[in-house]
N, C-alpha and C positions, 0 to 999 in steps of 0.2 A: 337555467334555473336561478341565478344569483341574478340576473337580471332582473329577475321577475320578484325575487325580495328582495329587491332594491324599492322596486318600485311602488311593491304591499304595505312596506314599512314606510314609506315616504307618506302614503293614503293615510295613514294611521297617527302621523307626525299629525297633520293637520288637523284631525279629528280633534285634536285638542286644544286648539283654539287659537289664537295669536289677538291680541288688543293691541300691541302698537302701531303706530303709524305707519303705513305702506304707501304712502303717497309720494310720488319723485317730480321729477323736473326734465325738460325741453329745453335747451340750448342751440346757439349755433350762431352763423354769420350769416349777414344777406351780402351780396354782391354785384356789381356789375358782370356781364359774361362778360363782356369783350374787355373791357379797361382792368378788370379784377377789383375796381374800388372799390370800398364800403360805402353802401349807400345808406345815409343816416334817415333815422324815421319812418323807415319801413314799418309796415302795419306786419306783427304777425298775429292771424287767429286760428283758434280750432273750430272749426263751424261745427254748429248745435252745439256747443257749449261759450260759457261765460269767460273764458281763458284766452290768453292776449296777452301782448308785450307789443313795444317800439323798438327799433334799433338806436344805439347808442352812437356818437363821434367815431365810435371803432367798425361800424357797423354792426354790431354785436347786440344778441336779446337772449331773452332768458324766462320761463313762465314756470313758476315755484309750486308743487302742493298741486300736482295734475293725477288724479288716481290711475291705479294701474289699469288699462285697457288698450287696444288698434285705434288710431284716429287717424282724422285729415290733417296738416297743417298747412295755412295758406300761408304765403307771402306778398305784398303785392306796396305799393309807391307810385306816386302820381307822375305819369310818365314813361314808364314802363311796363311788360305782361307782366300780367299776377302768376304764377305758381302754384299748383298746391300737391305736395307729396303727401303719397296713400300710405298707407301699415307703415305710420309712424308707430311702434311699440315703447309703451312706457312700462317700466316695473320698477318692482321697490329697490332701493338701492343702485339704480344704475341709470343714470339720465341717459335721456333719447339724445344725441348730437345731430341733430338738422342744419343742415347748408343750404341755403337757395340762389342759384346763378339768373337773373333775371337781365332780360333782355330790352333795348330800349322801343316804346312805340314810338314809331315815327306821324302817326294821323290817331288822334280819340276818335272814335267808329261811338255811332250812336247806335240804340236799337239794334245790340246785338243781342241775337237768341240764345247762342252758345258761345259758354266759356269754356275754351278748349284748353284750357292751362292745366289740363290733368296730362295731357300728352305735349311736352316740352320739342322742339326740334333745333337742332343747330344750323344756321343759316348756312353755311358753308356744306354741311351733307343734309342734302335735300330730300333724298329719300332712300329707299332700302336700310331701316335703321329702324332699331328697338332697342330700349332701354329697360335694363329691369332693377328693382331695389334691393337693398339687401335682405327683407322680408320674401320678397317675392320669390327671390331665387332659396332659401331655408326650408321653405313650405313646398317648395314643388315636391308632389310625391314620386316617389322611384330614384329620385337626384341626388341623395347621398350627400347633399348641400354642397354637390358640386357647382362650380358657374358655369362650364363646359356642357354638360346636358343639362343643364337648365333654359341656352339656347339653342337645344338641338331640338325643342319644339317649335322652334320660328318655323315661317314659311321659306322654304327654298334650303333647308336643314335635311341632307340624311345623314344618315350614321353607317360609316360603314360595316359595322359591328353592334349589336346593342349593349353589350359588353364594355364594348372601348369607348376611347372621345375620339376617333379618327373622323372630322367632322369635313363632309363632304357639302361643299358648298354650289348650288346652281351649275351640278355638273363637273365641278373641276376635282383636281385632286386633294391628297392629305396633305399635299408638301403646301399647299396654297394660301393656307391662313397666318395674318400678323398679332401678334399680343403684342400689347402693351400695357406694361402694369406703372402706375403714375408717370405715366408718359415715358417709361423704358421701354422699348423694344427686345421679348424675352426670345429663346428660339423656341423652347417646347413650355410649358406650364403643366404638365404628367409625370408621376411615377413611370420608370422605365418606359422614356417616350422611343419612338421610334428615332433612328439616326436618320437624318436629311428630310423629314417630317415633321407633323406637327400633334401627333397623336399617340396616348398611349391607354393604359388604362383606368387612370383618375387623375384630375387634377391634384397639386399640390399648393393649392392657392386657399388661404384660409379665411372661411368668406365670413367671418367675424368682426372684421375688421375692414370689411370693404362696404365703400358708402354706396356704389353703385357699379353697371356697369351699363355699355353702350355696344351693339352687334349689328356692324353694318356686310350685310351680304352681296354685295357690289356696289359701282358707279360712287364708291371714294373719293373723295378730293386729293387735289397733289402733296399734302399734308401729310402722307403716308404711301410709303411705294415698298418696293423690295418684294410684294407680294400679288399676287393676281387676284385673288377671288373674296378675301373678309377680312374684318376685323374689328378682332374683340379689345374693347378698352377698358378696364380695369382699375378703379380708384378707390386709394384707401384713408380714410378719414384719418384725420388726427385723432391723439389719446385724449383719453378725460382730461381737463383742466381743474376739477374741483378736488379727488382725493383721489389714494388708489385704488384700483379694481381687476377686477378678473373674473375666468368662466374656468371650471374645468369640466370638461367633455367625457363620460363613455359613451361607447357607440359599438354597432355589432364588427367591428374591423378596425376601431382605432381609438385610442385614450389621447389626451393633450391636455395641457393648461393656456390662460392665458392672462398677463397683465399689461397693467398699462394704468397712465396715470401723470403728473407733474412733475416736472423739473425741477423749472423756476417759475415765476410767474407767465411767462411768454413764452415758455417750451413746454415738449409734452414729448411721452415715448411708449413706445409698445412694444410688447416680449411677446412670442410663442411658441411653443412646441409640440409636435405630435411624434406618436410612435404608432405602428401599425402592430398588432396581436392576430393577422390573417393565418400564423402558423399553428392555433388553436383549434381555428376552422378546419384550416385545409386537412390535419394531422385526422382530425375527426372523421373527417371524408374520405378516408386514404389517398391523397394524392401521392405522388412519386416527391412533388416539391414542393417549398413555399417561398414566397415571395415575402420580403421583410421591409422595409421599410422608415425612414424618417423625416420630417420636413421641420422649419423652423424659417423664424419671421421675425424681424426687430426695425421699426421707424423712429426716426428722430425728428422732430418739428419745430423751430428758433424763427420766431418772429421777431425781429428786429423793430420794424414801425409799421407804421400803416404800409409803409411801399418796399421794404427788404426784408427776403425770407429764405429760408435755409431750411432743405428736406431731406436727410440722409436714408436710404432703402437697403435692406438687405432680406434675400431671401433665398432659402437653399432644401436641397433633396437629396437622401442618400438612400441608393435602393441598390437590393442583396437579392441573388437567387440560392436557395439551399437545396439541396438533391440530396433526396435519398437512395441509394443505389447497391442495395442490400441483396435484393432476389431478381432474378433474369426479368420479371415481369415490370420493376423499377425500371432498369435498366433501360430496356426496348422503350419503355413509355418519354424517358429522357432523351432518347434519342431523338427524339421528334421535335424537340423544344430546343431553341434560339433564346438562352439564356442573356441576361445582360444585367453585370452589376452597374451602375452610374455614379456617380456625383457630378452637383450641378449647384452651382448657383450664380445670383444676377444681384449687383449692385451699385447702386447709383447714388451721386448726390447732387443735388438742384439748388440753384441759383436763382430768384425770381426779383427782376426789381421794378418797379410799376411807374409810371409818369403820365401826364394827364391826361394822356390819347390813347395808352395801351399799356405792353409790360411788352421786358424781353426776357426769355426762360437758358438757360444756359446750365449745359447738364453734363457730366463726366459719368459712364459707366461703364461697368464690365462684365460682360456673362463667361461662365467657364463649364464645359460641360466635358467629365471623363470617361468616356464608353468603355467597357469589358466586354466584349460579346464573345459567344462560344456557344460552337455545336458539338457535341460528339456521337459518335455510332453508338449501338449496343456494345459494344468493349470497352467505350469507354476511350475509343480513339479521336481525335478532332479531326472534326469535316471542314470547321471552320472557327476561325479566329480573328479577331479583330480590336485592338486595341487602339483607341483614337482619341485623340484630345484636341478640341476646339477652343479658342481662346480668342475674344473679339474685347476692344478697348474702344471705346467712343466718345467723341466727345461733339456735344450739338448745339446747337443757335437758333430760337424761333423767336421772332419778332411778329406782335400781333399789335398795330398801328390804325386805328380810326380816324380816316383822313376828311370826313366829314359825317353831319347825320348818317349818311345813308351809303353811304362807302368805305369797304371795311379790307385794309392792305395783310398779307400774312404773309411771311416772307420764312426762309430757313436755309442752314447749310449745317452738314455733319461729315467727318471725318471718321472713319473706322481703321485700326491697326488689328490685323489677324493672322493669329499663328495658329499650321494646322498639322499635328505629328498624327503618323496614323501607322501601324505596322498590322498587317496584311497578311494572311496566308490561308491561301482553300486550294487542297490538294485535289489535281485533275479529277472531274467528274462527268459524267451523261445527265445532259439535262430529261426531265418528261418525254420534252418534245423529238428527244432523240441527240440533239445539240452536243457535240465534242466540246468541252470546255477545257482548255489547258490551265497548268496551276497556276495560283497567284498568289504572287509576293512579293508585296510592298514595304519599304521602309522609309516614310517620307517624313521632311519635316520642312514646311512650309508657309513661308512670308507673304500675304496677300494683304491690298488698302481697297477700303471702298471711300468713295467721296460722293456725296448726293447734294442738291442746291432745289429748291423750288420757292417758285412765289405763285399769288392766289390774289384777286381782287374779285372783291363781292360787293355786289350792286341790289339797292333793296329801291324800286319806284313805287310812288302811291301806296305804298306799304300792302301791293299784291304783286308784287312781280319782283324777285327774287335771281340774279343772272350770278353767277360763278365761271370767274376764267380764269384757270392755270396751267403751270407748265411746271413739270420736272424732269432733272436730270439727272441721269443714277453713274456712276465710273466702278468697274470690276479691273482690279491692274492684271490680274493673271490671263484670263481670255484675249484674243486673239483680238475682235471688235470688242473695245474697250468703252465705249459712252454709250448710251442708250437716252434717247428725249421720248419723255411723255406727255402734250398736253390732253386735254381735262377739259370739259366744259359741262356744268348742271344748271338749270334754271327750275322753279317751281309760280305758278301762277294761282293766284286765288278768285277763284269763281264765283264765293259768294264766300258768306260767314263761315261755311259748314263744308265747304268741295273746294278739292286744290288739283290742279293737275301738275305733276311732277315728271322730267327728262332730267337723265342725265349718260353722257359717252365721254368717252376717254381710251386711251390708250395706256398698258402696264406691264410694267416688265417686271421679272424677277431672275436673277442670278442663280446661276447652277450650285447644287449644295456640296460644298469643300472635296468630299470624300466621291463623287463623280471625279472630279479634276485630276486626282493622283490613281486613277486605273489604268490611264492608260494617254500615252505622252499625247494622242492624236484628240485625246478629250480637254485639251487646253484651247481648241478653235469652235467649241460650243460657242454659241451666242443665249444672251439673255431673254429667256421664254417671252414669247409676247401674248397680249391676249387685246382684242380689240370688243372694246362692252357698250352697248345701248342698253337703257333700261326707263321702262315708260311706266307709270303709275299713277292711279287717281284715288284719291283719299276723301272719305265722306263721313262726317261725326253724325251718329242717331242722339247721340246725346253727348252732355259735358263728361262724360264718364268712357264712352264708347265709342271707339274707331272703326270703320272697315274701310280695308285698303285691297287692291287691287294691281297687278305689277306683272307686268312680259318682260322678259329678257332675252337678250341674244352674246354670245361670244364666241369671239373668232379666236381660235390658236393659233398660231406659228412657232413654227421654231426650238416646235419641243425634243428633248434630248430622245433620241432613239436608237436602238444597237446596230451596230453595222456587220456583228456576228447571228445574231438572231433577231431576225429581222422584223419579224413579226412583234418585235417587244419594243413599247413606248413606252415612258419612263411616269407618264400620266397613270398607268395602269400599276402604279407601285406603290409601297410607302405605308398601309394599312394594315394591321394583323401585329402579330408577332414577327413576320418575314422568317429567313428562315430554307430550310431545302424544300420545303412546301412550295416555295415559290420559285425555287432553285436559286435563292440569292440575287436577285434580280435588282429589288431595290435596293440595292448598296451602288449601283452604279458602275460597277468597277472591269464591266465591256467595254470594248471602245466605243466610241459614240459620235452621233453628229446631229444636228440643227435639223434635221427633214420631218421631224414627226409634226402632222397638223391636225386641226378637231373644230369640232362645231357644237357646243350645248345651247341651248334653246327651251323656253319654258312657260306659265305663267302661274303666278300663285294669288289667290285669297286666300284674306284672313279679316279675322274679327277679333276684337281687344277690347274687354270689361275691366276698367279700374275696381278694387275696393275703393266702394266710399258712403255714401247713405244707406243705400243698399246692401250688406253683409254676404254680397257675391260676387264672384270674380271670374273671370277665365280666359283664355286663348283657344280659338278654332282657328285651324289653317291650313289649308287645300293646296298641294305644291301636283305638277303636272309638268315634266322632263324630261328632255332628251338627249343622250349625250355620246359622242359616235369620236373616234381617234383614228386616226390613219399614222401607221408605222412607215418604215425603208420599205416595206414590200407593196406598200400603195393598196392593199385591201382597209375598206374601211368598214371598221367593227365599232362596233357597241360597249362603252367604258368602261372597266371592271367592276363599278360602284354606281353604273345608273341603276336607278329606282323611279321605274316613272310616273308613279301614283304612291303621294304619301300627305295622309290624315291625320291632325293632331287635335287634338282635343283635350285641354287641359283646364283645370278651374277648381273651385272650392267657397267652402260656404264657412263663414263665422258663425259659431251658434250662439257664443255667448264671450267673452272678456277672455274666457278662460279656455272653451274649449273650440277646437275648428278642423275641420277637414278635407282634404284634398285628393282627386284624384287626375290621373291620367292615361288617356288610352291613344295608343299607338297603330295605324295601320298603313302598312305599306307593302309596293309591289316585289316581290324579292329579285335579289342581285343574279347578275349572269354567272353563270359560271362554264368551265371546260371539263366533258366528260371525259371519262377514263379508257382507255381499251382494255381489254382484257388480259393483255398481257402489263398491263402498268404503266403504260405510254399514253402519252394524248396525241393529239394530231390537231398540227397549226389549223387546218380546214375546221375544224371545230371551236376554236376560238370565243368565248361568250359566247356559244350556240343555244344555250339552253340556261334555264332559268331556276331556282328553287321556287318552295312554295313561299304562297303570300306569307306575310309577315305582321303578327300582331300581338297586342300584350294589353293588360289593364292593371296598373297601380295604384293601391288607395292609400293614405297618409292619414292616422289622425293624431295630434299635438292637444297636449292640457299642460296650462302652465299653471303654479302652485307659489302662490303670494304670499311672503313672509316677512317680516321686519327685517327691512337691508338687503334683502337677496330675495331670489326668483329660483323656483325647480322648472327647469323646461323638460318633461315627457313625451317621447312617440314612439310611435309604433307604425312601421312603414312595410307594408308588402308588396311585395315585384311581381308581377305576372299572376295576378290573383288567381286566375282558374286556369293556373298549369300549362300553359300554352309551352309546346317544344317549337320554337323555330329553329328552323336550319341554317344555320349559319355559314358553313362552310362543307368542303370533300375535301376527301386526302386518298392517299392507296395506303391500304394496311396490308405491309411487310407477311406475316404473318397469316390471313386468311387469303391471300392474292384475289382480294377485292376491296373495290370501293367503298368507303367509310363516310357516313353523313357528319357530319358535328351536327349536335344541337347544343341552345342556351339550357341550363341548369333547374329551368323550369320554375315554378311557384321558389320565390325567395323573401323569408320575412327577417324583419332587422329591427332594431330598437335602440335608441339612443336615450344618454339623461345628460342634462347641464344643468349646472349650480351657478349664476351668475350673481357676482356683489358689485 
């Protein structure tokens, strides 16, 4: 209700009028991509209108007195592709910061039909990759302005929860995706993410302040390793240069503020903070618990000159479970739940110096992340405990070298120092399956290095033929087979102005996650997961606005971690959910283990991609079709605990005016396997993923009115989740209690509202 007169009274503020000037300003840099120089004289314009600027000595431009409304802004220099970013948004008081990384042409092409400079590609990842802007990901409806489900409507995206971000990629598992936030490598970006995973259930990344990002779903370059299946890249623009400013945020689950603003002339900084209020909801709903929450964000940016720069990052999360545990009916319901308080955070600082052929990036970071986990019975007894603290220190080297037009060197080496304490205890239990599991009790505190090396040479001929050739090298000291080589190879070909055909295979590993290692002394001779990927793709523009792509994939597993006590469990089958005695603590790792589990995922996806841009509409459809099959110690091969092998996206939205716009999106997919119950509360390994829930589907509609004022902007919406009540099934459990089987379902129709104030 206070939401709602916030928002009557805000309608009513306007009613009375405003006469001063609400017209702001577009800034920003243009650049080289590969050297990072400024390229001076660049053309920037807003097409269909009269607005323009040049770039300056610094590379730098600036267009004064632009009224508030969505536009295009091009960037373009003779010599190079033009650019042009969509839902550039201006308001009063708060200039648009636009960057443009522009790439060199190597041939002027005459008599081109289409300019495809609304879809950017990096030469070195040639295909499976999308990029999306900071508009784009705000607007998505259902997304909570997360970045995390904002690309779980790519193609090749399921979820393994609709609830969570446990982002299942082309078959593989949770543990399988890379973040990086301005070139850090983070371990989770989630409130209370899962331990040895990559999923939880929100992001804590504050997309305010981020200029874009980039989600590549396989066939990676040797650029990035450590992980098999994606990765999402994450960059957050510098603060205003001209005065200070800020946003402050309510929303139906969390308040924040935000500033940012000038140093000195050639530095800039950003502050933020949120809190979560879920304990108002949940309290309302009667839950047993609530989950609490904090995140917060501060960058520092010291440009030195044109070619030396200095990036300080800090970002961090603090998440609380509270139990209420008052009436027997609290009680039992806590029982079931795999609490975990955390803190965490990731901090880095960058070194960039530039010279006439390229730049070398030189970076010192540290993420820390403190797990609390706890189970206890109805008494209030623990099942399970878990106290762990990770602690990784890094320090990296990338050199990006242009050794001629059309040959482009990329080279790196990083060091990691990590310390992993973990104290352990889950008193003997009977798994589901029947499984004797004796106690466990750990008290570890342990010293491990990683050291990785790759280099990359990228070949561009006739400016249609594109070849990439790498190799990396990964070192884990504690395992047993200590080096692991991957080479890498993608090429992309251009067929005409408009069709590209795209390959790329490679080979990658990833290292066992800390808290497998200390279960069990025989889990020190693990080797590093392998996965061997083809991936073929043709790409075809209907127009300068619109893509459709097309993409098969195949990967090979080896080598994945599997129990040598229960044999039927592969560690690929883990990692999603809350975890927990639901799954009898599986994914924690902490069975002995060894190297024998292998798998096959296999697919192909379309998709179609509508920029904003003339046209006041936009969207993403895209058609994913899966298969993803694991074989344990016991050589039966099953069906993956998270294939989905038909999933439908369709996502988009219309501008109706300056002010007002709306978005929806619908969801459909095949639902997950899962293992039935016996009657007495046991499952039985023969059943295994034997059976399926039902389909799975939902409709989200978003609508935003922004509210133009002298100096400042009201940003309004109104976001509902699963418009016509759809119950999906998400999960089974055995309920104690009725000695039967219990469906979970999602929460059903969910409506939410948010307001910001930005100056």
């Amino acid at each position: 209700m206070k939401h709602i007169q916030i928002i009557i009274f805000s309608i009513l503020i306007t009613s009375l009028g405003f006469a001063q000037e609400i017209n702001s300003s577009i800034y920003g840099k243009v650049i080289d991509k590969l050297t990072r120089e400024p390229l001076i004289g660049a053309n920037i314009i807003i097409p269909g209108t009269d607005f323009g600027a040049a770039t300056n000595f610094d590379g730098e431009y600036s267009i004064s007195n632009v009224p508030p409304n969505t536009y295009q802004v091009r960037a373009s220099v003779v010599g190079y592709n033009s650019v042009t970013k969509t839902d550039v948004s201006v308001m009063p008081g708060r200039p648009a910061i636009i960057d443009f990384e522009l790439t060199v042409a190597t041939i002027e092409l005459e008599g081109v039909v289409v300019q495809s400079d609304y879809f950017t590609r990096n030469p070195i990842e040639v295909g499976s990759i999308k990029s999306f802007s900071n508009e784009e990901i705000r607007r998505s409806a259902g997304g909570f302005e997360d970045v995390i489900r904002a690309v779980s409507i790519l193609p090749g995206v399921a979820q393994a929860d609709p609830g969570r971000n446990d982002l299942i990629v082309r078959g593989g598992g949770p543990s399988e995706n890379l973040y990086l936030i301005d070139g850090i490598p983070v371990q989770n970006i989630n409130h209370f993410g899962t331990q040895g995973a990559t999923g939880g259930p929100l992001s804590y990344v504050n997309l305010d302040f981020v200029s874009g990002t980039t989600f590549s779903t396989g066939g990676f370059s040797v650029l990035n390793g450590d992980k098999l299946s994606s990765v999402l890249t994450i960059d957050f623009r510098e603060g205003r240069k001209d005065k200070i400013g800020g946003k402050g945020t309510i929303s139906a689950t969390q308040f924040g503020l935000d500033l940012e603003g000038p140093v000195t002339s050639n530095s800039t900084f950003i502050v933020s903070a949120r809190r979560s209020y879920l304990d108002f909801i949940f309290k309302a709903a009667d839950f047993s618990f609530v989950p609490e929450y904090y995140d917060g964000f501060a960058k520092y940016d010291w440009k030195f000159d044109n070619r030396n720069s200095i990036s300080f990052l800090l970002i961090a999360a603090f998440d609380n479970v509270k139990y209420f545990n008052d009436t027997e009916d609290q009680r039992y319901d806590n029982s079931r739940i795999l609490g975990s308080d955390q803190t965490q955070y990731a901090t880095g600082l960058s070194y960039r110096h530039l010279f006439n052929s390229g730049f070398i990036n030189l970076t010192l970071n540290r993420n820390y992340v403190d797990y609390n986990t706890q189970q206890n019975d109805s008494l209030l007894n623990p099942i399970f405990i878990n106290n762990s603290l990770e602690k990784e220190n890094t320090l990296k080297a990338d050199l990006t070298y242009k050794l001629n037009k059309t040959v482009e060197l990329n080279a790196g080496v990083s060091g990691k120092l990590i310390n992993f304490e973990a104290v352990v205890f889950v008193p003997e239990f009977v798994s589901t399956f029947g499984d004797s599991i004796p106690t466990t009790d750990i008290n570890a505190n342990e010293d491990y290095n990683k050291l990785a090396a790759y280099t990359n040479l990228s070949f561009l001929f006739f400016d249609k033929l594109n070849l990439n050739l790498g190799i990396r090298a990964d070192y884990f000291s504690p395992i047993k087979t200590k080096t692991f080589f991957s080479p890498r190879f993608s090429t992309s070909y251009r067929l005409t102005d408009i069709t590209s055909l795209t390959f790329s295979t490679g080979i990658y590993h990833q290292a066992p996650s800390y808290i497998w290692l200390v279960g069990n002394e025989i889990n020190l001779e693990l080797k590093n997961i392998r996965v061997n990927q083809y991936v073929l793709g043709v790409d075809q523009y209907f127009s300068a606005d619109a893509l459709f792509r097309v993409e098969g994939f195949l990967k090979d597993y080896f080598d994945y971690p599997t129990s040598l006590t229960r044999t039927y469990l592969i560690m690929a089958n883990t990692g999603a959910g809350f975890a927990g005695s639901d799954e009898n603590f599986a994914s924690f790792g902490l069975d002995p283990l060894n190297s024998d589990g292998t798998g096959l995922a296999k697919g192909f996806e379309v998709s179609l991609q509508k920029k904003l841009s003339d046209t006041p509409y936009y969207g993403i459809l895209s058609l994913t079709y899966s298969e993803a099959n694991f074989t344990a110690l016991d050589k039966v091969e099953r069906v993956g605990s998270y294939d989905q092998t038909w999933i439908l996206n369709i996502s988009g939205g219309y501008k109706i005016t300056e002010e007002w716009e709306v978005t929806t999106k619908f969801r459909y997919s095949t639902g997950k396997p899962y293992t039935p119950y016996n009657s007495d509360g046991t499952q039985s390994v023969e059943q295994i993923n034997t059976l399926r829930f039902p389909v799975n589907h939902s409709l989200d509609v978003r609508v935003d009115k922004r509210w133009f004022f002298a100096g400042w902007t009201l940003i309004t919406y109104v976001d509902i989740q699963n418009i016509y009540n759809r119950k999906n099934i998400t999960d089974i459990r055995w309920d104690q209690r009725t000695q039967a089987p219990e469906f979970n379902e999602t929460i059903g129709i969910l409506p939410s509202i948010g307001i910001s104030a930005m100056f």
